[in-house]
N, C-alpha and C positions, 0 to 999 in steps of 0.2 A: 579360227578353228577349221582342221581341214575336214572334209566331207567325208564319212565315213560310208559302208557297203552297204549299211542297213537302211528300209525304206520305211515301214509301217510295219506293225503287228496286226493282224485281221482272223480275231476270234473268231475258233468251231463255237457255234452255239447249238447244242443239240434237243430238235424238236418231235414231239410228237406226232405232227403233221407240216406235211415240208409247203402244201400250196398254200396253209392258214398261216405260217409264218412269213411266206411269200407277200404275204399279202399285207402283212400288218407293218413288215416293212418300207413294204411300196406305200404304203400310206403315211409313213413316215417320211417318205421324200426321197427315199432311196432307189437305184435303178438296177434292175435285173439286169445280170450282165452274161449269169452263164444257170443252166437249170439243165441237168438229167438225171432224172429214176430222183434217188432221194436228196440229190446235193444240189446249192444252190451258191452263187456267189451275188452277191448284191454291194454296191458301194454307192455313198455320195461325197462328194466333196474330198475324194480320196481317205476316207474310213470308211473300208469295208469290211465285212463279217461274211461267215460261210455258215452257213445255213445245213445239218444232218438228220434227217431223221432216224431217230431210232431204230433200231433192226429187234424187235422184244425186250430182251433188257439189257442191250448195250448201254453205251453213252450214260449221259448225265442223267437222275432222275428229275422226271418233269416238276414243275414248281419247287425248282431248289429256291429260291427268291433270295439268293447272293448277290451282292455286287458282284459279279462277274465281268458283268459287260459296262466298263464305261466310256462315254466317247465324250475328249475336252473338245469346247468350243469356244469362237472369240463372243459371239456376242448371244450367251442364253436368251435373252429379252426377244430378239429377232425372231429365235429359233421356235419359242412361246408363239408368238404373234402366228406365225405361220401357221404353226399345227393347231390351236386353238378350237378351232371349226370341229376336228376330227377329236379331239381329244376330249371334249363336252360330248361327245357322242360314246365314248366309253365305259363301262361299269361305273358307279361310285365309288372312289376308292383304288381306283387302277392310277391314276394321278393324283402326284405329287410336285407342288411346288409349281414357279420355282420359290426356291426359299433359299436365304443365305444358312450354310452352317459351319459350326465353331471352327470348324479346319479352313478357312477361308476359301470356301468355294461356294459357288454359288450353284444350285442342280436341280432338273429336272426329273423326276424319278416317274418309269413310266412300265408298269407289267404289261406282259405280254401275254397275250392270250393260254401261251404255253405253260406260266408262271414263271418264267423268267423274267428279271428284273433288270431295265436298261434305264441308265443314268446319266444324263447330259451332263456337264458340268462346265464352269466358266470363273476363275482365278479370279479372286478380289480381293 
């Protein structure tokens, strides 16, 4: 199959506070790559997201809690082990999983302080 132009998709995800999203990402293991005024890009492992806060009531409203945001991974289990520490440190109820579901995936489901809803997921 020849190579095609296209590299990644890396979702606006629009927050009500751009350094509390910053943050909850870098703790997810993600690394700030660019940050001015309200915008922010962050990537790991080449999935990145762009980070907007709000301007009053632009953008998204806060705690849509859609799949909006999913990023596939090869190995969920890893990905678990890793963030575990930080993820027991979270509300009750802000995670999920991981758990297999009926669509054959296997996912992390993990809110954001913002109410957005980020979902790992890993093909079984």
């Amino acid at each position: 199959m020849e190579k095609g132009n296209f590299i990644r998709i890396t979702p606006f995800i629009h927050v009500p506070k751009i350094e509390k999203a910053i943050d909850f990402f870098e703790m997810l293991g993600f690394t700030l790559y660019f940050h001015a005024g309200t915008y922010a890009y962050l990537e790991r492992e080449g999935a990145g997201v762009r980070l907007l806060q709000n301007q009053g009531d632009d953008g998204a409203p806060p705690g849509n809690r859609r799949f909006a945001y999913y990023i596939d991974v090869n190995d969920i289990e890893a990905l678990y082990r890793e963030l575990k520490p930080k993820l027991d440190a979270m509300p009750p109820g802000d995670v999920h999983g991981p758990a297999d579901k009926e669509y054959r995936q296997r996912e992390l489901c993990i809110l954001a302080p913002d109410g957005n809803l980020l979902v790992f997921g890993q093909s079984i």
